[in-house]
LUMSE-901563 format. One record per residue: x, y, z of N, C-alpha, C in turn. Coordinates in steps of 0.05 Angstrom, whole numbers, plus 5000, padded with zeros to 4 digits. Example, Ala and Ser with C-alpha at 12.3 -4.5 7.8 and 13.67 -1.06 7.14 Angstrom:
526448865156524649105156526449345156/525749555142527349795143525850015157/
END
This chain:
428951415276430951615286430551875272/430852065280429752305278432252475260/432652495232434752595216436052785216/434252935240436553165245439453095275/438652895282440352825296441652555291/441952445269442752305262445652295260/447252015266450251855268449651745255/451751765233451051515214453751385198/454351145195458151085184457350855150/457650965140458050835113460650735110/461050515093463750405089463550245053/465150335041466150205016468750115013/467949905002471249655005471949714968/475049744969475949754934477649564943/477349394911478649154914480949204885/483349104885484849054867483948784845/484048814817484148644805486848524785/489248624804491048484798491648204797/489748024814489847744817487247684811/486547454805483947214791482247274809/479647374814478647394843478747604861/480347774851482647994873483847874891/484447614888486747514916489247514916/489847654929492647644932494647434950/495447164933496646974962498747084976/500647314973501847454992499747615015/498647675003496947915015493747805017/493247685022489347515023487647715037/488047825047486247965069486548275056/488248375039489448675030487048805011/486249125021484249195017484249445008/483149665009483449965012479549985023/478850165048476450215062476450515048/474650625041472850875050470550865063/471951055085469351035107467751295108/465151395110463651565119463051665143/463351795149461851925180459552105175/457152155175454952295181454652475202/454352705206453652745222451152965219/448953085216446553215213446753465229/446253685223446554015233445054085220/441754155216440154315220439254115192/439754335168439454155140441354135123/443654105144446353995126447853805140/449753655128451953465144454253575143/455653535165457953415166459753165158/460953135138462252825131465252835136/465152655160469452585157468752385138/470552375114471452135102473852045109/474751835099477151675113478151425081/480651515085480851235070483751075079/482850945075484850685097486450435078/488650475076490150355060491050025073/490049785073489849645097491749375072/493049435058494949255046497549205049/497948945067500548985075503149125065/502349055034506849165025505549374999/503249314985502949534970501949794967/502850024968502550274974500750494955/499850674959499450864942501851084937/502351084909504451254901504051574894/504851804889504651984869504051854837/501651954831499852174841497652174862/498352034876495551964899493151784892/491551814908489051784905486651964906/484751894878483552094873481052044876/479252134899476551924906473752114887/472851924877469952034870468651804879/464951944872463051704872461551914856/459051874858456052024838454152014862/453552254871451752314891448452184877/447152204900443952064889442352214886/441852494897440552764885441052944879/441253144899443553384884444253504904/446253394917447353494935450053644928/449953894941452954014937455254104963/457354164955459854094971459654374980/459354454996458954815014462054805021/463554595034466154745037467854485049/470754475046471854225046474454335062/474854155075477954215098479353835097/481553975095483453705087483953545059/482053675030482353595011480553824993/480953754967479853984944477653844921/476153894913475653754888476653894856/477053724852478453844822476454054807/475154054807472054174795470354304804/469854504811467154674817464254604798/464754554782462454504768460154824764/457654674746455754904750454954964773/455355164789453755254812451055454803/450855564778448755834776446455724787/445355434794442255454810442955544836/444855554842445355634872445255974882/442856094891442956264901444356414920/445256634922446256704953449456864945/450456934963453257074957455456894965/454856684986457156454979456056224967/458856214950458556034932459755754936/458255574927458855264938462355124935/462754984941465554934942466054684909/463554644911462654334894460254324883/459654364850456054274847456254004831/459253894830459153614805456553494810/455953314796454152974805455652824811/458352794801459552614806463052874812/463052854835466453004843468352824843/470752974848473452864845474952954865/475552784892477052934910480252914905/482153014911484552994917485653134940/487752934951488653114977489653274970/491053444998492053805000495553664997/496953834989499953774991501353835018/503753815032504753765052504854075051/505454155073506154415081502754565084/500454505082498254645073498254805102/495755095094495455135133494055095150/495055055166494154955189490154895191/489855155183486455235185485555075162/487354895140485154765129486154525122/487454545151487754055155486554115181/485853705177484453495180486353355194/486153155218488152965229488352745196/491052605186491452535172490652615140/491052925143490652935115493553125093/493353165078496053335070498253265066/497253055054500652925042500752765013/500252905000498852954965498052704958/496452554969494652274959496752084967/498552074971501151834984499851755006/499151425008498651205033500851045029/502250955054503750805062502450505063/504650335055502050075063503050015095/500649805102499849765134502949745148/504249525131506249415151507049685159/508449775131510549955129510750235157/508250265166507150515173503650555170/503150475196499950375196498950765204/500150905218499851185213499851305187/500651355169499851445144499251315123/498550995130496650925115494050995111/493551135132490551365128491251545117/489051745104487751945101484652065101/484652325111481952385118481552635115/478752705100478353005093474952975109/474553325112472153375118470653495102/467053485090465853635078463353725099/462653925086459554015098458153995071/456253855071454253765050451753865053/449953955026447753975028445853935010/443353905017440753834991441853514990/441953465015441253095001438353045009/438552774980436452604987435852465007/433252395019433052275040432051985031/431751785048432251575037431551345061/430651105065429950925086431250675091/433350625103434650495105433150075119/434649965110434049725105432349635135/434149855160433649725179431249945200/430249995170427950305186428250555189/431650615190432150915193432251125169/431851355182431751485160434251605149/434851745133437651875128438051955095/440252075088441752215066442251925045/440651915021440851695004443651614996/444751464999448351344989449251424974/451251544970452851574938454251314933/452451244905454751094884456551044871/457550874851460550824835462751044852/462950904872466650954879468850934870/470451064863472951064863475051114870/478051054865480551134873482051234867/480451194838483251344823485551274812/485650944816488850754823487750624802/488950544787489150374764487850104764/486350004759485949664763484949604788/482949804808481949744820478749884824/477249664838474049684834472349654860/470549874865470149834893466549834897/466649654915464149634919461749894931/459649824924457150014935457350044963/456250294976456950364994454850265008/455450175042454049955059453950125090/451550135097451550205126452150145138/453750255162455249995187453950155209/454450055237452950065260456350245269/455750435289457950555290459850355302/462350325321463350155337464550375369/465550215383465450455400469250385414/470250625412473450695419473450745444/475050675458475850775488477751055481/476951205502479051525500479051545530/481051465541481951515562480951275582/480351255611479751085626476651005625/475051125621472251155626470551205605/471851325588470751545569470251305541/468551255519468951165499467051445471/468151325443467451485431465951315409/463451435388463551205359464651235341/464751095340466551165299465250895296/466550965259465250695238466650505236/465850375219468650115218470250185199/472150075202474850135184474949965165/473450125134473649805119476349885104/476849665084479849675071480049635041/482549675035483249604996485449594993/486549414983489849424965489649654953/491949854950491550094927495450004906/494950064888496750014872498450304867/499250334833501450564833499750684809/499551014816498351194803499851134778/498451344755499951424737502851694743/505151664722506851734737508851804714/511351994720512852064697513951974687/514151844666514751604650518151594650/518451414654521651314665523451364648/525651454653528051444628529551234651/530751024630532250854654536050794641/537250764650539750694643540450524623/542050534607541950334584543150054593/541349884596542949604609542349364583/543049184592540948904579538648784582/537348944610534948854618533849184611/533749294616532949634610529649584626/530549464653528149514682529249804694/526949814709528250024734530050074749/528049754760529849644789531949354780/533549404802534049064795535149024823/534448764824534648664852536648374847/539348454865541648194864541248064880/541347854890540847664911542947474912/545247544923547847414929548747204954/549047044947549646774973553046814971/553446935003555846965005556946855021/557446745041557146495059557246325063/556946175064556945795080558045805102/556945835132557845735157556945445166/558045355193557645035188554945075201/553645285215550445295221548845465212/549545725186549945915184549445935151/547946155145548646165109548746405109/549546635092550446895100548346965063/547347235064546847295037546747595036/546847725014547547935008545348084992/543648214993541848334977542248634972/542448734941543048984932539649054910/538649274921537249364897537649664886/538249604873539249794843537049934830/537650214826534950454823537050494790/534850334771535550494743533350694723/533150854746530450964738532251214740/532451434724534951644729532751934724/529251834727528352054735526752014766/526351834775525151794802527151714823/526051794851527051654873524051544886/524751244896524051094914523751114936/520951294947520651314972519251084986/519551035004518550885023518350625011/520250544992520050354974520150095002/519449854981518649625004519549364981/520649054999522248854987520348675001/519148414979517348314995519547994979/519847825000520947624986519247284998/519547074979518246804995520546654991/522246565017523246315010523046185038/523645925031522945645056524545775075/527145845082529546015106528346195117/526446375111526346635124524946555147/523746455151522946275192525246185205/527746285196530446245201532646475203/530546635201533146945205533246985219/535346915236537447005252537947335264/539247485246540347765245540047895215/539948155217538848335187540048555192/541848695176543348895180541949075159/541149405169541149625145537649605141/535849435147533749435130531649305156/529149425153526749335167526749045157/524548885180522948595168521348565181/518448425169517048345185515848155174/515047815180514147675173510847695154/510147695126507847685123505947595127/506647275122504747015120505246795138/503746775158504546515189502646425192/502546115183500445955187501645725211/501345745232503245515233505945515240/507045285226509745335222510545445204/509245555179509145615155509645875157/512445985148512746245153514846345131/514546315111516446325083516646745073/514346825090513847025063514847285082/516447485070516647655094517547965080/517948145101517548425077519848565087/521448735073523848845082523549165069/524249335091523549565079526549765095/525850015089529150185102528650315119/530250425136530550495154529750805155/528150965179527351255173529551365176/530751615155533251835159535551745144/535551395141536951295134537851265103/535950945100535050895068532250805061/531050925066527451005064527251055037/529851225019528851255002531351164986/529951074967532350974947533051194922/535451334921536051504904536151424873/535251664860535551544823538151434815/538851244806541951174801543651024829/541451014844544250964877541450654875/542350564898541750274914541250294943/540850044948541050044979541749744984/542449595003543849364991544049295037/543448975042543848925070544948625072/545048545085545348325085544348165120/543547815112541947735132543847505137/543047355160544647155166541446975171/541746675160540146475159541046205179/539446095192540845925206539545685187/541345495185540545235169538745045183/536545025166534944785176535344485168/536744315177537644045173535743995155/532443935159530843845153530443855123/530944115108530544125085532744315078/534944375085536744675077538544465048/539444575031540444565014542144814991/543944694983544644954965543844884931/543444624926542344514905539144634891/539744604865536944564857535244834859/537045094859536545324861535445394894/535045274909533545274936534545564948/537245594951538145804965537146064949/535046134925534346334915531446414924/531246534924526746644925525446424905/523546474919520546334896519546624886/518446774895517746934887519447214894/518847504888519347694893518048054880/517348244899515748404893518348574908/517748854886518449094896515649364898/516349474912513549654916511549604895/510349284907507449224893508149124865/510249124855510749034829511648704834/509948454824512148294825514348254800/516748164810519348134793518648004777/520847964756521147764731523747574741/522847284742525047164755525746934722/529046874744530746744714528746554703/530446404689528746184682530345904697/529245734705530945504734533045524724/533445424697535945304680538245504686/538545794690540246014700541146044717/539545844748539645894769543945704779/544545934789547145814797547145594811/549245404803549345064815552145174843/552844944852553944944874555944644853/559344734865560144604845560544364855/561944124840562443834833563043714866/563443894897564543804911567143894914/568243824930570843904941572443844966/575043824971575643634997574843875021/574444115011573344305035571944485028/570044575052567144635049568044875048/569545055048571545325047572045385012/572045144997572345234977570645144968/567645034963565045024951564145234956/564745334985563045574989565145854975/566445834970567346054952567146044921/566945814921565845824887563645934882/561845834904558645934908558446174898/560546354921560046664911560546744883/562846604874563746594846561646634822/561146324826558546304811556646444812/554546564838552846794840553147074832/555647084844556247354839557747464810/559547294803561247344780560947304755/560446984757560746874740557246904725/554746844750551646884732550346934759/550747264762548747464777546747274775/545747374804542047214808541347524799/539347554793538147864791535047704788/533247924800530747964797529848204785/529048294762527348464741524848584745/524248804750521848864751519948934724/518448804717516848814682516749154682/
END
């Protein structure tokens, strides 16, 4: 293929190493993609990059994401729309009256902030390194900047073609995550309209985690977390369990945007009705449907204020088969707040359901008693 007319889509997968492996059993498939686009103009490219936040409940926070790699000869950045690099670097081998945008070996992109103009965004770019995760909002889980590149190496690809040699060691910028060497893909092809199709690359993916960030002053409690998450059984109907969930912002320098509630228990293939708060099931194998994600409402409570809460409540229908109020059952197995998982009690804390009673009217108000009054359920964020 002839390099001046060359299409070409690179893709690098970053993987989280928050779990053994990077697996996440909430999340198994959760990724973050940087993708490449090529495109060849005379003796320079065009590159859309793309990065694709493809993890169900965990997000990229402020301060964003900050992409580098290390180019393979010496290629430099002539001019960038939709993002900046931190660095100009040496340009003095560069002749001429304009001057390059980029001479690193290895650059540092960061996105443009909200409000930028017009003339220098990109579809999905300009919203200061913040990705949404998939569930939450599969639209701004992207972002995408453009460069015009030049002086690359040329280079022979595995499968004969010729082209611009790969840039190596990727990154994100996100804490505890590692991404692989960058891999050629075959373009794929999009329908635009009835007749019409277009190529693009593939969309590869990465879990992205939480930047570094302004270190918390938090309220003086007994747990001295952020967050805290109550999980109140208020309820007992004869087909029916009623529960109450409040999470509590003790962080008194941040607010909680687009914050997200990921919870596992055996009931939730049993919700009924959800007042105040998104859901959407995570994990369905089957009949196997325990794991599910709760997030707020846009205009509404999307964002959780410093010192304020947000708090809904669900209605569960009882499964004969296994429903119980014993033995802690009516609490979570697990629980995550934006990507963090909780710190849960220890069993022995977990509120009992009392001795019986000649009516189910007053076990079930003890219930609340006990949960609520007497030994709060709370979940802790480390």
């Amino acid at each position: 293929m002839d390099v001046d007319q060359l299409i070409l889509f690179v893709f690098v997968c970053c993987l989280s190493s928050r779990f053994a492996d990077a697996y996440d059993p909430v999340d198994p498939n959760g990724n973050i993609i940087i993708n490449w686009d090529f495109q060849s103009i005379e003796n320079v490219y065009t590159v859309m990059v793309s990065v694709h936040n493809h993890q169900l409940y965990r997000h990229i926070e402020q301060p964003g994401w900050r992409l580098s790699w290390r180019w393979a000869g010496n290629e430099i950045i002539w001019g960038m729309t939709g993002a900046e690099a931190t660095e100009q670097g040496d340009c003095h081998r560069i002749r001429g009256a304009t001057r390059p945008h980029c001479c690193e070996k290895q650059p540092v992109i960061v996105d443009l902030p909200p409000g930028t103009p017009y003339n220098n965004q990109v579809s999905s770019c300009c919203r200061g390194g913040v990705l949404s995760s998939l569930t939450q909002n599969n639209r701004t889980s992207t972002a995408a900047f453009q460069m015009v590149v030049g002086g690359f190496r040329r280079a022979t690809y595995h499968d004969g073609d010729r082209g611009p040699a790969l840039p190596s060691r990727f990154g994100v910028g996100v804490p505890g995550y590692s991404c692989s060497n960058a891999t050629k893909v075959n373009a794929t092809r999009s329908p635009i309209g009835r007749h019409r199709h277009v190529h693009e690359g593939e969309k590869p993916e990465l879990p992205a985690g939480d930047g570094e960030a302004v270190a918390p002053v938090f309220r003086c409690t007994d747990h001295m977390c952020p967050v805290r998450v109550h999980w109140h059984v208020k309820i007992s109907y004869r087909e029916y369990w009623r529960v109450k969930v409040t999470i509590t912002n003790y962080n008194q320098v941040k607010n909680y945007s687009d914050w997200n509630l990921v919870v596992q228990h055996p009931n939730l293939r049993s919700l009924t009705q959800l007042f105040s708060f998104n859901y959407q099931p995570l994990i369905e194998y089957g009949t196997l449907n325990d794991t599910g994600m709760f997030w707020g409402i846009q205009y509404y409570n999307e964002m959780m204020l410093q010192d304020g809460n947000v708090q809904t409540e669900m209605i569960l229908k009882k499964d004969k088969s296994d429903f119980t109020f014993s033995g802690g059952w009516a609490f979570p197995r697990r629980v995550y707040f934006d990507g963090h998982e909780c710190v849960m009690p220890p069993p022995d804390q977990y509120p009992l359901l009392p001795n019986g009673g000649p009516d189910s009217r007053v076990s079930a108000a003890q219930l609340i008693a006990s949960s609520c009054l007497l030994l709060p359920f709370i979940f802790l964020i480390m």
